[in-house]
VEXBA-933712 format. One line per field, with one value per atom (N, C-alpha, C): x, y, z. Coordinates in nm, 3 decimals, m for minus. Atoms other than C-alpha are relative to their C-alpha. Layout:
BEGIN
X	c(X  ...) .
Y	c(Y  ...) .
Z	c(Z  ...) .
//
This chain:
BEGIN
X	c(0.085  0.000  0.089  m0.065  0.141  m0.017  0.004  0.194  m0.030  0.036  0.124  m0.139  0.178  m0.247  m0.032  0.091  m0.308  m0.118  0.096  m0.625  0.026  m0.025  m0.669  m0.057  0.108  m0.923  0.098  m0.093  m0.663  0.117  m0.103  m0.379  m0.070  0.103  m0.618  0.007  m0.042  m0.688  0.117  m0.152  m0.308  0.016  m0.013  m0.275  m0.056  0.088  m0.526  0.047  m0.027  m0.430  0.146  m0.148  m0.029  m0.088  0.015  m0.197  m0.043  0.024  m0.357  0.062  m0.026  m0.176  0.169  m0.079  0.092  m0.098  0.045  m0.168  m0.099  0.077  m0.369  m0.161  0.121  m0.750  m0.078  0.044  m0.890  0.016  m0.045  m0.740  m0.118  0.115  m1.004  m0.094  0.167  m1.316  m0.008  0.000  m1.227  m0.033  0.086  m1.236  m0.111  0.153  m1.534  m0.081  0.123  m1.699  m0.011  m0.038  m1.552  m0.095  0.041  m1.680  m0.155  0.127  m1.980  m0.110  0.133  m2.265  0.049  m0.054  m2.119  0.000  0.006  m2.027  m0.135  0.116  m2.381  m0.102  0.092  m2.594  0.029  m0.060  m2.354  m0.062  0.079  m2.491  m0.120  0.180  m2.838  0.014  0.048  m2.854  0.049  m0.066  m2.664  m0.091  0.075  m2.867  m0.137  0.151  m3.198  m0.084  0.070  m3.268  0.134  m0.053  m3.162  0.057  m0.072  m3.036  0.074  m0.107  m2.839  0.112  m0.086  m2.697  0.098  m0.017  m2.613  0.122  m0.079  m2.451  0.201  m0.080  m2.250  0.095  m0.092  m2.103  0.117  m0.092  m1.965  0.114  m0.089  m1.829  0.156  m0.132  m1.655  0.107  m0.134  m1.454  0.052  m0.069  m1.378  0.105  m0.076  m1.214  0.112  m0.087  m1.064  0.100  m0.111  m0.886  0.087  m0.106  m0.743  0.061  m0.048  m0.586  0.076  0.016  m0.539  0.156  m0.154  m0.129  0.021  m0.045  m0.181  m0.040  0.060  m0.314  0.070  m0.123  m0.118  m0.088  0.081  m0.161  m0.010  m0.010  m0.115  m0.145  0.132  m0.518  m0.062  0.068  m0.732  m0.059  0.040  m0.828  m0.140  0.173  m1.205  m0.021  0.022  m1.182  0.057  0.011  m1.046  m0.009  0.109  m1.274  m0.090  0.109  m1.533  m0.018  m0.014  m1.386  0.000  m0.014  m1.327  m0.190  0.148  m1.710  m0.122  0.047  m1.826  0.000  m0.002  m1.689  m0.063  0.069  m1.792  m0.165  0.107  m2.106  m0.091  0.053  m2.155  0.034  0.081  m2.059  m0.036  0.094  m2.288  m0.144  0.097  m2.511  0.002  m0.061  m2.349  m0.048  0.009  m2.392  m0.116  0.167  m2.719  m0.095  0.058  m2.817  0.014  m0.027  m2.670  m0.021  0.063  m2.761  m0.095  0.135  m3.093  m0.042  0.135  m3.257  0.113  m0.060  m2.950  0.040  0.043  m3.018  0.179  m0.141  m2.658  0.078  m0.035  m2.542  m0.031  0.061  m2.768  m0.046  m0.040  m2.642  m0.135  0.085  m2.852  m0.181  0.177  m3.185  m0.057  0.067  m3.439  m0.117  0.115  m3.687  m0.065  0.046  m3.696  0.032  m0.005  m3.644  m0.198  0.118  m3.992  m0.017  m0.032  m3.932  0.051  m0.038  m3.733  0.140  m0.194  m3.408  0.089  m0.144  m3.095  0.112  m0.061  m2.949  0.090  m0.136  m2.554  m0.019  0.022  m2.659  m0.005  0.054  m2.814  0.071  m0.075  m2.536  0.137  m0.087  m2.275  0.148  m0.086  m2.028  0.074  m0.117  m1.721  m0.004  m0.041  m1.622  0.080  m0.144  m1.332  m0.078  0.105  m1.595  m0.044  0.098  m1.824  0.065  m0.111  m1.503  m0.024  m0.013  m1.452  m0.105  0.135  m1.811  m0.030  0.003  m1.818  0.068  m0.074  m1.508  0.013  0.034  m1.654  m0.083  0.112  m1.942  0.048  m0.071  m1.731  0.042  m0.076  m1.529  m0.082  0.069  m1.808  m0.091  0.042  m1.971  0.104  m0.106  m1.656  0.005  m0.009  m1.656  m0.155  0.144  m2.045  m0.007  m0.009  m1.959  0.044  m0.072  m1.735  m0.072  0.053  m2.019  m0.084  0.092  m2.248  m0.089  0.193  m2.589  m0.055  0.114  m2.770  0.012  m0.036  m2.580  0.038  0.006  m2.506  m0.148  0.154  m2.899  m0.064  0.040  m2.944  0.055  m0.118  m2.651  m0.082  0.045  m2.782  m0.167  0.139  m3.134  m0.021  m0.034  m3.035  0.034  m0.098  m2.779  0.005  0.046  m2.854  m0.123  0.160  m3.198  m0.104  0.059  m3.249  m0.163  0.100  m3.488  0.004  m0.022  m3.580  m0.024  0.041  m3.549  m0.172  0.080  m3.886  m0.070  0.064  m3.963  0.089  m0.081  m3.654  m0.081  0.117  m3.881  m0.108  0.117  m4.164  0.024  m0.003  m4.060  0.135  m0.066  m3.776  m0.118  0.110  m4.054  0.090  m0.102  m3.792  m0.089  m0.011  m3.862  0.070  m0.106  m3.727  0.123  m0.100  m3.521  0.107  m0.016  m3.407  0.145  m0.032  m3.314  0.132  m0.077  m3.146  0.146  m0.162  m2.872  0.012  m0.022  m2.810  0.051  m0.051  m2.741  0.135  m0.103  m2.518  0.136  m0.078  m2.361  0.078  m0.059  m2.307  0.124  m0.131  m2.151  0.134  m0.146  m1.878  0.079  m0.083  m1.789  0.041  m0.002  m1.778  0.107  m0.103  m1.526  0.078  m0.099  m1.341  0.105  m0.082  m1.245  0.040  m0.114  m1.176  0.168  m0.128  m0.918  0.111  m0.143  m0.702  m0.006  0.019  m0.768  0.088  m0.053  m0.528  m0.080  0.090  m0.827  m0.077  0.139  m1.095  m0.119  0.113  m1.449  m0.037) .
Y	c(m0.119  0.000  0.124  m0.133  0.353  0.079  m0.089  0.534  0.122  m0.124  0.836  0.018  0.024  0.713  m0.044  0.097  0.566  0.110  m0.099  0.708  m0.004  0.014  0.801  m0.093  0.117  0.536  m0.143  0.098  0.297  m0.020  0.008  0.410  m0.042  0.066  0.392  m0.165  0.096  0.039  m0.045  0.055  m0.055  m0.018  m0.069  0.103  m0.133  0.089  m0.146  m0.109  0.102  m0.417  m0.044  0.040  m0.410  0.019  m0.005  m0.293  m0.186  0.120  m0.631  m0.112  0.080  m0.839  0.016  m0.007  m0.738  m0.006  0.046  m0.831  0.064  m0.105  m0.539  m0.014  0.072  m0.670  0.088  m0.163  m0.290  m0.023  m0.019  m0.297  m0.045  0.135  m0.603  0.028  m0.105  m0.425  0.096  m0.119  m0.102  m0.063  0.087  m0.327  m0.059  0.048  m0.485  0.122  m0.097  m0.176  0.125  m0.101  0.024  m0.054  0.042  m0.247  m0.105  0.049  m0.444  0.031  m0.038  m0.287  m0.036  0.002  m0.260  m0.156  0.159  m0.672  m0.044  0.066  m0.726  0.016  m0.023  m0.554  m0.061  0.058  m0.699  m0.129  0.098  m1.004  m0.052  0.030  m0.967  0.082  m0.001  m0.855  m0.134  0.093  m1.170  m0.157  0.057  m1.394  m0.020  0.023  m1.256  m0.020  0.061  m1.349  0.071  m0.079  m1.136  m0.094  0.097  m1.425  m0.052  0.047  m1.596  0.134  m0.094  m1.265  0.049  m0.066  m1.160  m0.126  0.127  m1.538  0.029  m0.006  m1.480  0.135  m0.117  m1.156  m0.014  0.017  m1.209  m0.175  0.105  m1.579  0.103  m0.008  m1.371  0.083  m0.047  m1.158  m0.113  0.114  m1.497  0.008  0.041  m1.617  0.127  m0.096  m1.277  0.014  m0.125  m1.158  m0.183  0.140  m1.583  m0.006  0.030  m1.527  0.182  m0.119  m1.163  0.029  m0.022  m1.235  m0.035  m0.022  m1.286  0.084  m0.081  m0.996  0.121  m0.128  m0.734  0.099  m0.112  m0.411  0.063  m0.072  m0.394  0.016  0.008  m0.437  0.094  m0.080  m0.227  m0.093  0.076  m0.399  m0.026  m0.009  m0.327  m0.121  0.119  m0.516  m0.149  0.170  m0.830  m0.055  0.052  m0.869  0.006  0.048  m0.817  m0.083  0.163  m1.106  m0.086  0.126  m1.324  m0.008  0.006  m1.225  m0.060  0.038  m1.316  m0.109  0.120  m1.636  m0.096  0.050  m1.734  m0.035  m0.071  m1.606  m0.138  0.120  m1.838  m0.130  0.126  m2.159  m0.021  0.038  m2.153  m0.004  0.026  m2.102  m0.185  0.135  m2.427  m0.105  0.111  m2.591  m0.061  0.002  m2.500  m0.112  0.026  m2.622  m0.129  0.065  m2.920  m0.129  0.076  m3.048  0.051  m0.040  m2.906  m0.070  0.049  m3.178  m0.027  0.037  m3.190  0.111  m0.094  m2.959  0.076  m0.014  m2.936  0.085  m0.061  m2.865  0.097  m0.155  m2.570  0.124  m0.098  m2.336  m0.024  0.045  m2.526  m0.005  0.012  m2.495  m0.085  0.133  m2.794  0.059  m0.028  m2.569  m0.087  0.044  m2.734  m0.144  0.184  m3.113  m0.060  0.070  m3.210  m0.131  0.095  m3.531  m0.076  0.009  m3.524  m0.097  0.060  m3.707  0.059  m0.036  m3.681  m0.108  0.093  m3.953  0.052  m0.030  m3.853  m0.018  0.023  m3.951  0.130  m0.154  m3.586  0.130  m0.115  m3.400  0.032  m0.031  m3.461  0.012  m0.011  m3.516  m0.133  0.139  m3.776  m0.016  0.043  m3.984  0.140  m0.103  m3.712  0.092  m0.148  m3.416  0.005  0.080  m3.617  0.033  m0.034  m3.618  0.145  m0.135  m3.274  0.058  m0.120  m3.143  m0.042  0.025  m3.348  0.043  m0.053  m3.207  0.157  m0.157  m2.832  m0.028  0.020  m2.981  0.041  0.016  m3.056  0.098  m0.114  m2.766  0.097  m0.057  m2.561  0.018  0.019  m2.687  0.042  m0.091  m2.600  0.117  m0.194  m2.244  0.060  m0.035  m2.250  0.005  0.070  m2.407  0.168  m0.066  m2.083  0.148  m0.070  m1.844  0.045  m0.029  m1.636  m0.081  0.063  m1.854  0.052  m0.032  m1.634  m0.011  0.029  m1.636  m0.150  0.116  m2.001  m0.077  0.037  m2.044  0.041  m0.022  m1.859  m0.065  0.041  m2.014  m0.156  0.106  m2.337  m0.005  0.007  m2.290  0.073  m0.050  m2.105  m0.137  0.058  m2.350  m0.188  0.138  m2.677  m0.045  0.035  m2.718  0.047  m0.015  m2.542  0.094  m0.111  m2.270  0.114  m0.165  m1.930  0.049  m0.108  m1.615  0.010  0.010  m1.623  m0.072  0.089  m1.914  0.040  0.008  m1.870  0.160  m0.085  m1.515  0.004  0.040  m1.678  m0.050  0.096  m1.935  0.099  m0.112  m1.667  0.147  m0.072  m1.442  0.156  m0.119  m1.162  0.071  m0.086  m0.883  m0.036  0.022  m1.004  0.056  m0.068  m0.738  m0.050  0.027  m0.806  m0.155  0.137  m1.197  0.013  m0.012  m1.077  0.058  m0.103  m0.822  m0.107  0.021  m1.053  m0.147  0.069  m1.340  0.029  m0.033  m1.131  0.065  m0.063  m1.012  m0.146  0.135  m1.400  m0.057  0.060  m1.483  0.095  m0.095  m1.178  m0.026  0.009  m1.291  m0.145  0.114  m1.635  0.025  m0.027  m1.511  0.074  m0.044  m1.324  m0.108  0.099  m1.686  m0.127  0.045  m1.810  0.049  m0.131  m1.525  m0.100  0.019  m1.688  m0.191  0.234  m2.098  0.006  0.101  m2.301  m0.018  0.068  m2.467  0.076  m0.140  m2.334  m0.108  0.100  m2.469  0.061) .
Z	c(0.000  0.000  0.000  0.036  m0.104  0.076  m0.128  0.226  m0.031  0.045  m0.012  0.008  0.062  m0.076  0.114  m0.119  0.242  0.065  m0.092  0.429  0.152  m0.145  0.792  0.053  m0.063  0.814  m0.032  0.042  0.672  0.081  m0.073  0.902  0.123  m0.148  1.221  m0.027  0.047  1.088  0.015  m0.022  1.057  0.138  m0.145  1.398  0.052  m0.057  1.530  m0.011  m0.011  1.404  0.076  m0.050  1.506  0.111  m0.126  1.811  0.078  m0.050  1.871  m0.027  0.062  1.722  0.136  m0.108  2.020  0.147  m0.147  2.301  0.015  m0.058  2.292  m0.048  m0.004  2.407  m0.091  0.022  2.334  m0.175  0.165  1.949  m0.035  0.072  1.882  0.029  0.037  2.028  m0.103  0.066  1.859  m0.165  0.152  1.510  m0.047  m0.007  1.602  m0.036  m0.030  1.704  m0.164  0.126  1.364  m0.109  0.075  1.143  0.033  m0.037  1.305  m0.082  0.133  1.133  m0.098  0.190  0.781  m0.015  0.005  0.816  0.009  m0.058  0.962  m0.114  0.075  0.699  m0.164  0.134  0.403  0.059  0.022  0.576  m0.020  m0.041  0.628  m0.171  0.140  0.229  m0.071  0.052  0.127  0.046  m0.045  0.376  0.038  0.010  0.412  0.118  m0.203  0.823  0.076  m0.067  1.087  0.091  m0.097  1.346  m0.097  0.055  1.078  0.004  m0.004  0.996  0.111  m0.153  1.358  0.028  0.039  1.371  m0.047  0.119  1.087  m0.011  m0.061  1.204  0.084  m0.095  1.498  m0.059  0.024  1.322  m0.092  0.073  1.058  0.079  m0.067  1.295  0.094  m0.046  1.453  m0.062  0.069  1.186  m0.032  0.019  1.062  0.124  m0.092  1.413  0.023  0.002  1.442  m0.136  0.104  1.114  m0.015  m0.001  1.179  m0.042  0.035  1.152  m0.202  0.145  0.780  m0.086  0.056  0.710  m0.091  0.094  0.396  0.024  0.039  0.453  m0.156  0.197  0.066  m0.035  0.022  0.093  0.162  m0.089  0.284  0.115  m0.139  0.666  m0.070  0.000  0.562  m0.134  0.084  0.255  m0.053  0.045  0.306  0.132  m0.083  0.636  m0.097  0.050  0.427  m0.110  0.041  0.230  0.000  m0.070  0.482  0.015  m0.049  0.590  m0.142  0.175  0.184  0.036  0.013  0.192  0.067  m0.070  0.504  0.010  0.056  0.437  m0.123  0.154  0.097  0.054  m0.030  0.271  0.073  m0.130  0.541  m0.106  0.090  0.245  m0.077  0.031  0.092  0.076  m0.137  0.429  0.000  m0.005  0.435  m0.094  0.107  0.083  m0.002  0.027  0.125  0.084  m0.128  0.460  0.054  m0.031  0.501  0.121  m0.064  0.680  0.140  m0.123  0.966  0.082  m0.107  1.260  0.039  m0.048  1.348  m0.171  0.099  0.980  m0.083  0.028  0.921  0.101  m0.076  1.166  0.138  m0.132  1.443  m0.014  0.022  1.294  m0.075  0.060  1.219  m0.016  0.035  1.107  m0.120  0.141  0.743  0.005  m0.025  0.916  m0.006  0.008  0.798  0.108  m0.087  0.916  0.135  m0.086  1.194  0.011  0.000  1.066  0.020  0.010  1.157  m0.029  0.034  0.944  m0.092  0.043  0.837  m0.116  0.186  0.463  m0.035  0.065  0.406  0.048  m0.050  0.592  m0.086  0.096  0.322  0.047  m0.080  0.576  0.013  0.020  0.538  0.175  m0.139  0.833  0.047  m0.059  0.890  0.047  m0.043  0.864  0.130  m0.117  1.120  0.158  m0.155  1.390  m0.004  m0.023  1.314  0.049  m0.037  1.368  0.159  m0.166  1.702  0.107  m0.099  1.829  0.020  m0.011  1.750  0.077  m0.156  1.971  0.099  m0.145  2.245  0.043  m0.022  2.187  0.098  0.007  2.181  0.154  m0.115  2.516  0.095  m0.122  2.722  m0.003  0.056  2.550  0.138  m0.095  2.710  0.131  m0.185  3.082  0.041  m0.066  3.102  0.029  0.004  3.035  0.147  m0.112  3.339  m0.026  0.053  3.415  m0.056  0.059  3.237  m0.175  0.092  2.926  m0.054  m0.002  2.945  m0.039  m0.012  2.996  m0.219  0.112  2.617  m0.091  0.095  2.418  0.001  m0.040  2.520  m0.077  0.074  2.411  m0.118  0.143  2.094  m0.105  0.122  1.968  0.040  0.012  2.148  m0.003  0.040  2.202  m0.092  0.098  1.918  m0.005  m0.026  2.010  m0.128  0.076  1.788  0.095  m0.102  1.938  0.107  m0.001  1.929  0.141  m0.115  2.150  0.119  m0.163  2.431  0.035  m0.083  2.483  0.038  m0.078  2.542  0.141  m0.101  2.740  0.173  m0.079  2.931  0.060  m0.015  2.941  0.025  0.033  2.820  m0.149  0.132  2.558  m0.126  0.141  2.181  0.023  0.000  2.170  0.145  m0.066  2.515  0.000  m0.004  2.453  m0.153  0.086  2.092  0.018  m0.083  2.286  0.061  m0.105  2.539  m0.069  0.070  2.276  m0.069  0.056  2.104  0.121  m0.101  2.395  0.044  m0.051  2.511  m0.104  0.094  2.147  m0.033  m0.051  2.232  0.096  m0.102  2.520  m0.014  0.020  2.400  m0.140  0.074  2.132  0.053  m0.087  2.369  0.088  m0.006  2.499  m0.060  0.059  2.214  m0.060  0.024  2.150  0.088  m0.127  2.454  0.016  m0.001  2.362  m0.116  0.088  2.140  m0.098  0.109  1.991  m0.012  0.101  1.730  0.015  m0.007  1.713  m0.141) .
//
């Protein structure tokens, strides 16, 4: 990148990233908080549902800030998160399309399980895959244990028992809005420890 052409929004950016990328917790909100919307609404036009979208946000700055050391500044920060957030983006669509009828392989929802199978044929998933998606389970449940009861209590009835917003505010007897912050608030802080784990889910 041509230190002549660079913007201030580009150097900030830079800034940020060396910043975190040397320890600094602060750097990685401030990126969140810079780019959040913009990622969220590129998803919810791409996806079409506001909980996938919301999802799919906070996954792609997963992936982006655990990869965050291969990042050129020869490309602008903003646009190749919102590359990583594309891709991601299309195969959860993939996922989707392809394992419809398995609760687990379409981002936890068995809305479109007519039937009620969950027979590995329609998930498109090799033996190898199979390990792998079990040991994001597992993963995934220790990530949860480490959460407050109350956030523990939503994550859980979101993503294992497979609730919509919808229903955990009935049955919580919380405000939508209410149960939607407080989800997203759980899957931040629930990427805040994956930031400081070895393993990825």
């Amino acid at each position: 990148m041509d230190s002549k052409k660079v913007s201030e929004s580009a150097k900030r950016d830079l800034g940020l990233v060396d910043r975190a990328l040397n320890g600094d917790q602060r750097a990685y909100t401030e990126l969140m908080s810079l780019y959040r919307d913009s990622v969220f609404f590129m998803m919810k036009k791409m996806i079409a549902n506001t909980d996938d979208a919301e999802d799919l946000t906070i996954e792609a700055f997963g992936k982006a800030f655990k990869r965050l050391a291969q990042y050129s500044p020869d490309y602008a920060f903003s646009t190749w998160l919102f590359k990583i957030a594309s891709n991601n983006c299309i195969d959860f669509l993939r996922r989707k399309k392809l394992g419809s009828t398995m609760s687990l392989d379409a981002g936890f929802d068995s809305s479109d399980d007519q039937e009620g199978s969950i027979d590995v044929e329609f998930s498109g998933l090799d033996p190898e895959q199979a390990l792998m998606k079990e040991q994001r389970i597992d993963e995934m449940h220790r990530i949860v244990e480490q959460l407050k009861p109350k956030y523990k209590q939503l994550v859980e009835m979101r993503y294992f028992k497979e609730l919509s917003y919808e229903e955990i505010s009935v049955e919580l007897d919380l405000p939508l809005g209410t149960v939607k912050a407080q989800l997203f608030r759980a899957r931040e802080l629930m990427f805040e420890i994956l930031k400081h784990t070895k393993n990825t889910i």
